[in-house]
N, C-alpha and C positions, 0 to 999 in steps of 0.2 A: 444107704448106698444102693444105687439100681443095679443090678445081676446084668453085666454085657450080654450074658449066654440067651437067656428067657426073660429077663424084664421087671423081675421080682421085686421091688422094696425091701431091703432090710433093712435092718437096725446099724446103728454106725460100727459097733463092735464089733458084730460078725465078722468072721475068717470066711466063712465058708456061705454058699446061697442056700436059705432056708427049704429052696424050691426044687431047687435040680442042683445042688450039693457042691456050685463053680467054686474054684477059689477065688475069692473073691481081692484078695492081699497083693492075684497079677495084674490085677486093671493100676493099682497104685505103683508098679514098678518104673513106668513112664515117670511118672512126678517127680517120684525119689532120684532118679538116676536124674532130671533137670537139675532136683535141688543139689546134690552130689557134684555136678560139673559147676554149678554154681560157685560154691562151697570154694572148691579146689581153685576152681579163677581167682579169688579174692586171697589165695594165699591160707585159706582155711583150712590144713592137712587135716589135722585130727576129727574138725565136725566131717569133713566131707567124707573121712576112713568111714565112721561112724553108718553114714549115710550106705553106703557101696555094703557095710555091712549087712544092712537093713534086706537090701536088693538079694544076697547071699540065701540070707536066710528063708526068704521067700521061694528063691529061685537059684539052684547051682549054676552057675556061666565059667567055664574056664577063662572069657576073656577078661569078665570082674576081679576073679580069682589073682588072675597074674598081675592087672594093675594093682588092685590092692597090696599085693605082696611087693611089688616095684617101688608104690609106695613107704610100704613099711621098710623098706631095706634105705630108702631116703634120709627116714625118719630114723635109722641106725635101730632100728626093733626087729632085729634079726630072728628072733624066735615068732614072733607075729608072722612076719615075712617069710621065712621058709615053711611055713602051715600053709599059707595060701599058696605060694608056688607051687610047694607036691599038690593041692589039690587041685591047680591049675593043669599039674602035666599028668595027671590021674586021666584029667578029664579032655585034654589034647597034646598027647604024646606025640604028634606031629609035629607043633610047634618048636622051629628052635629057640626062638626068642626066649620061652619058658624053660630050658635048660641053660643055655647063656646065661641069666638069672639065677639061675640055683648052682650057677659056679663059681659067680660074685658072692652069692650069700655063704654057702658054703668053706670059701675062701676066708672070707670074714672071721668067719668060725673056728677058723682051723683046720679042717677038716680036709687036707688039702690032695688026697688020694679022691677023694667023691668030689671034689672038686673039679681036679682034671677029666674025671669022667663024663662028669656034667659037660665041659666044654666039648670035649672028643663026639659026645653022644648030637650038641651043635651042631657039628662040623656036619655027622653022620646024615642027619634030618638032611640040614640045607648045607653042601660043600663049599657054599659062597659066604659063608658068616666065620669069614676071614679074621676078625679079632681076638675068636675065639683062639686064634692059635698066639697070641700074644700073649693071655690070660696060660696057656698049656707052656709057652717058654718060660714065664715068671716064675710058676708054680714049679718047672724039671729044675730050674735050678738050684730055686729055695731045698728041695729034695735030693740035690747032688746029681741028678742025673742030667749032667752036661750035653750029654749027646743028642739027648732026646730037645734039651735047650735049644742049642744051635740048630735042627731039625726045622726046631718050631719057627725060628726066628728067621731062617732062611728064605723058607716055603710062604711067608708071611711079607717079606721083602721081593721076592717074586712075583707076589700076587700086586703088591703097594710097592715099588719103588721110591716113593714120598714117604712115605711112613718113617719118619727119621728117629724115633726112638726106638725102635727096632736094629736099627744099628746099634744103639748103645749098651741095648741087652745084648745083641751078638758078639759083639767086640766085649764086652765083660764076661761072656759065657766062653769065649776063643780065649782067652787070655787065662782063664782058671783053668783050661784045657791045655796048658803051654804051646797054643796056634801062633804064635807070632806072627806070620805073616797076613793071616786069615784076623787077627786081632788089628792091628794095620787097616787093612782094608776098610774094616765098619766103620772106623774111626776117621780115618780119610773121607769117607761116604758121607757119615756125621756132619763134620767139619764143613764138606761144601753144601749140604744141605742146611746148615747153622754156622755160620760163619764166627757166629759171636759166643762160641758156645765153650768156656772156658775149660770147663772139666772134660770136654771132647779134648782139648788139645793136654792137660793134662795126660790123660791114658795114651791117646799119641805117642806123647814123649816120653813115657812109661816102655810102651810096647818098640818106639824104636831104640832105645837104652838097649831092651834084651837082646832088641837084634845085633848090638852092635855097633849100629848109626850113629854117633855121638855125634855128629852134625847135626842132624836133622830132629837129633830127639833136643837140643840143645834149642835148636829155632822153636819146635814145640812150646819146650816152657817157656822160649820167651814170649810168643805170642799169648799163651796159659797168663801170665804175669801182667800184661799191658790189657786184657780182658776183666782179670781182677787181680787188684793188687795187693790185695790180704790173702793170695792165694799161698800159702805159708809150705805148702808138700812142693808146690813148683820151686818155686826159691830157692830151698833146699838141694834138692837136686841140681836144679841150674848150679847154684855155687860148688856143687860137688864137682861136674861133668865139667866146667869150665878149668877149675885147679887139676882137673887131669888130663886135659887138652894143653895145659901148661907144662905137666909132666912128662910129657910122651909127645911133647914137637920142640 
């Protein structure tokens, strides 16, 4: 192998230039990283990990670092994957993308206090990696901490108006809150942003039950019912609210 540096001849073995001491392992980083993208186009996860490996160890690159780990968290090898993420955000704590990442892995984990941190610390880098706040409402509520939920889910639907699952975590985080009417509304929101969305109208008619509405929570299920008909919670109710619109008219 010729020395890029001085021009040297070595031997195929050498790591290092017999002459002026180059590493000789970076002039190969090119190839590896061809055959690596290669590798990965063909659908080859594990030769290509291998390959990004190779590149590592010659050379630290936080951007290697974090696909490898994006990789690995793919591949459900979350212990793989959160090694190369921290040494990703060791090596560019700037990046949010690299925390984002380690609050899916994390999450994964369980781990769900360093989780929400990782996402918050997202937010903090770039204030526009807006998902992160979906990942911060799923997580407050699995944690009980509703308010922080609803927060997340709000600020989240401000930013995305489209973002139609975001209703459905707000209306489920409003609803464990006893919001009725703030429960209501995502679900309304829901519904006209999914028309066809059975369980939206389900909770609907849940939430207008509490309020009250037995009209309306009644049209609920029905339309709950004619979206799916093995919807067995609607039913139920529907038969219940109907024999007491019978009792009380």
């Amino acid at each position: 192998m010729q020395c890029p540096r001085c021009k040297t001849e070595n031997p195929k073995e050498n790591k290092y230039c017999s002459e002026c001491g180059y590493d000789l392992r970076l002039s190969s980083i090119q190839s590896i990283f061809a055959h690596a993208w290669e590798l990965e186009f063909k659908g080859l996860h594990t030769e290509a990990l291998a390959e990004f490996e190779k590149i590592l160890e010659i050379q630290p690159d936080a951007g290697v670092h974090i696909h490898v780990g994006n990789e690995y968290y793919k591949l459900a090898h979350l212990k793989e994957a959160l090694y190369h993420l921290e040494k990703g955000r060791e090596l560019a704590p700037k990046r949010p993308d690299v925390h984002y990442a380690l609050g899916l892995v994390y999450y994964r984990l369980g781990n769900l206090n360093k989780a929400i941190g990782a996402f918050k610390k997202a937010l903090e880098v770039n204030p526009n990696y807006h998902t992160s706040l979906y990942w911060i409402g799923i997580i407050s509520y699995h944690l009980g901490r509703l308010d922080d939920a609803c927060q997340a889910f709000n600020k989240l639907i401000e930013f995305h108006p489209d973002f139609a699952i975001a209703y459905y975590h707000l209306g489920i985080s409003s609803s464990a809150k006893g919001l009725v009417n703030e429960t209501i509304d995502a679900f309304s929101n829901l519904v006209k942003a999914n028309p066809d969305d059975a369980k939206a109208f389900y909770h609907l008619g849940m939430a207008y039950f509490k309020k009250g509405d037995i009209d309306a929570s009644i049209k609920a299920f029905h339309r709950a019912i004619e979206l799916d008909p093995n919807d067995v919670r609607s039913k139920e109710n529907l038969k219940t609210l109907e024999n007491m619109r019978v009792l009380f008219t």
